[in-house]
C-alpha positions as CSV (number, residue, x, y, z in Angstrom):
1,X,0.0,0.0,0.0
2,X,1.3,3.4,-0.8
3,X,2.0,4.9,2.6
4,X,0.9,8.6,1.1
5,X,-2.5,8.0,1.5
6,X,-2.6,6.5,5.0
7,X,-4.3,3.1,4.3
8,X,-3.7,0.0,6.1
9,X,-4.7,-3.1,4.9
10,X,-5.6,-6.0,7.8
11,X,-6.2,-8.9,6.2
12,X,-9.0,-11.6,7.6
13,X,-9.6,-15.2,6.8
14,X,-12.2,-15.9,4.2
15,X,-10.3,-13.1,1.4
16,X,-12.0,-10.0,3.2
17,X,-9.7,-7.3,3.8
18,X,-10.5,-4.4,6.0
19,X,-9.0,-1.1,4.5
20,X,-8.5,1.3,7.1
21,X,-7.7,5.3,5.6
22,X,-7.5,8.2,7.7
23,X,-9.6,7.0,10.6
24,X,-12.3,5.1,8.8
25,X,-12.7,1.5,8.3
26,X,-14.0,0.0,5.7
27,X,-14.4,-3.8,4.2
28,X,-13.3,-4.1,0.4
29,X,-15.5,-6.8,-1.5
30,X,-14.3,-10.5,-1.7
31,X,-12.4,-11.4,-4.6
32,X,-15.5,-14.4,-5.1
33,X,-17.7,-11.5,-5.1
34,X,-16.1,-9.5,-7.8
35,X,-15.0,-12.3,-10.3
36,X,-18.4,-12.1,-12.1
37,X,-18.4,-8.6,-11.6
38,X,-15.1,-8.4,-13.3
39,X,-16.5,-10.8,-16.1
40,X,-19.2,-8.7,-16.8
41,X,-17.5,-5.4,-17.6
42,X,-15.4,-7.3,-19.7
43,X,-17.9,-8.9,-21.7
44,X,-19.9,-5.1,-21.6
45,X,-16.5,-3.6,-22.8
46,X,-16.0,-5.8,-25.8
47,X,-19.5,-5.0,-26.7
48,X,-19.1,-1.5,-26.6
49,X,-15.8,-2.0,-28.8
50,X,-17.9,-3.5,-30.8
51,X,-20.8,-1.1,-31.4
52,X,-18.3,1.7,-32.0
53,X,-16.6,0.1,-35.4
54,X,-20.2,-0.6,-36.1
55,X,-21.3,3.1,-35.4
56,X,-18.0,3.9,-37.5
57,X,-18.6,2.1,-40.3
58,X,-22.0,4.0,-40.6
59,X,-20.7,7.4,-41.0
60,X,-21.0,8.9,-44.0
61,X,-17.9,10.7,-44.0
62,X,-16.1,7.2,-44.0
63,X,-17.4,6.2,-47.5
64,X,-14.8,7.6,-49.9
65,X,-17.3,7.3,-52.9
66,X,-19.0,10.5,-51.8
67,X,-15.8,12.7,-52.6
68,X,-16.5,11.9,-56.1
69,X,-20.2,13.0,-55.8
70,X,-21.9,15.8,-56.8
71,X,-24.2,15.4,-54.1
72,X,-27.7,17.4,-54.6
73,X,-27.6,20.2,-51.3
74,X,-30.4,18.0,-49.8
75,X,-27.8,15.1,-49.6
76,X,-25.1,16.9,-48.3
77,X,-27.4,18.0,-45.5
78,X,-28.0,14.2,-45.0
79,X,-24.7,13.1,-44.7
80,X,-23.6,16.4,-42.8
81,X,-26.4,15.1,-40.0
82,X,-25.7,11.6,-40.1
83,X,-22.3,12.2,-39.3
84,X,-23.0,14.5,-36.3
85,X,-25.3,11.4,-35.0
86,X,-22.3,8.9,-35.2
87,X,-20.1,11.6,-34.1
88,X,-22.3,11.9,-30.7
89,X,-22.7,8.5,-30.4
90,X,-19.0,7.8,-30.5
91,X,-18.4,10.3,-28.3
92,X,-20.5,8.5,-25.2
93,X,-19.2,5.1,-26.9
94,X,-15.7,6.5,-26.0
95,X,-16.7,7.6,-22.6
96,X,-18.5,4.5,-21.2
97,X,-15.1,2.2,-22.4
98,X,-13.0,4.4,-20.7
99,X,-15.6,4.2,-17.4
100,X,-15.4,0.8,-18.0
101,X,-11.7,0.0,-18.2
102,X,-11.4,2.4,-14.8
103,X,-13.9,0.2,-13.1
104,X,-11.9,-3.1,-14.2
105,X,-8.2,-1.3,-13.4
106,X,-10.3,-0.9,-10.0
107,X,-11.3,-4.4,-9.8
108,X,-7.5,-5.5,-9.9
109,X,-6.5,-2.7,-7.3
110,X,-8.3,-4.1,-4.7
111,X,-10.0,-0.5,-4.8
112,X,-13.6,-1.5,-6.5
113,X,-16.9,-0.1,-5.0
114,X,-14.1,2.9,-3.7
115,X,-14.9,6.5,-4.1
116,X,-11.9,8.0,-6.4
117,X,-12.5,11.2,-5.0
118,X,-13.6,10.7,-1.2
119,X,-12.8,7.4,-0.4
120,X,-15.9,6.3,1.0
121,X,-17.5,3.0,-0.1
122,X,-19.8,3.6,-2.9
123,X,-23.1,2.6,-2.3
124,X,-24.1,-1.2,-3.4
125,X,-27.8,-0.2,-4.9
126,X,-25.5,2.2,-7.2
127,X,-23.1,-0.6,-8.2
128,X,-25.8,-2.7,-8.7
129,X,-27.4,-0.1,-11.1
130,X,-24.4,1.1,-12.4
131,X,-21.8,-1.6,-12.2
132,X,-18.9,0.8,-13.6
133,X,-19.4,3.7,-10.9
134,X,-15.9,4.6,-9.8
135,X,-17.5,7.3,-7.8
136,X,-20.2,7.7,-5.0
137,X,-23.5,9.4,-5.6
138,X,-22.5,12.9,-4.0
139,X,-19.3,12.8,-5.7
140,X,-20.9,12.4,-9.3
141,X,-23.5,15.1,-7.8
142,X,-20.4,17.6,-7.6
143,X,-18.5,16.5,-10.1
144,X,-22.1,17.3,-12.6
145,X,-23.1,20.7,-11.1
């Protein structure tokens, strides 16, 4: 443990740890308990890869036959918006990977179900809901405003 951030790690039979960090105790989930977890955001990542070449490949911009085009205004306004709907789509593509390889980096830090920015234990009904959630409900709060 890096001895910067105070933390203490007691170890218990049964693969529970309890983390101790500036005065408050907490128990880190069982490794048993995170394996599926773990399997799932890998499975959800490699389906997100996946959408996003499929969300590539339909951009209009990416088909190199339209250069040649003389496209009628109509269809240039077509393409123009069905690029800015991949582009967006991307975009939160891109976003729930990277959320997604955090929460997996997480997972083999011992730090999952952590807080990045407070430290407290992030609520279970949230990482039930949102299995990714590297951060606790008033921490995204702050983080949004």
């Amino acid at each position: 443990m890096n001895k910067n951030k105070k933390q203490k790690d007691t170890r218990k039979k049964g693969g529970v740890s309890k983390m101790s960090k500036m005065g408050k105790d907490f128990v880190l989930f069982p490794s048993k308990l995170l394996a599926p977890v773990s399997n799932f955001l890998r499975d959800r990542l490699k389906l997100l890869e996946k959408r996003k070449k499929e969300i590539s490949q339909e951009d209009p911009f990416q088909n190199t036959s339209r250069l040649n085009d003389n496209a009628s205004p109509d269809a240039d306004a077509a393409e123009q918006f069905g690029h800015a709907r991949t582009s967006a789509i991307k975009e939160q593509l891109d976003k729930k990977i990277i959320q997604t390889k955090k929460a997996l980096t997480r997972i083999k830090l011992g730090k999952y179900g952590i807080c990045e920015d407070c430290g407290n234990m992030i609520n279970t009904d949230r990482l039930m809901a949102y299995t990714e959630s590297t951060l606790c409900a008033s921490c995204k709060a702050k983080r949004e405003k």
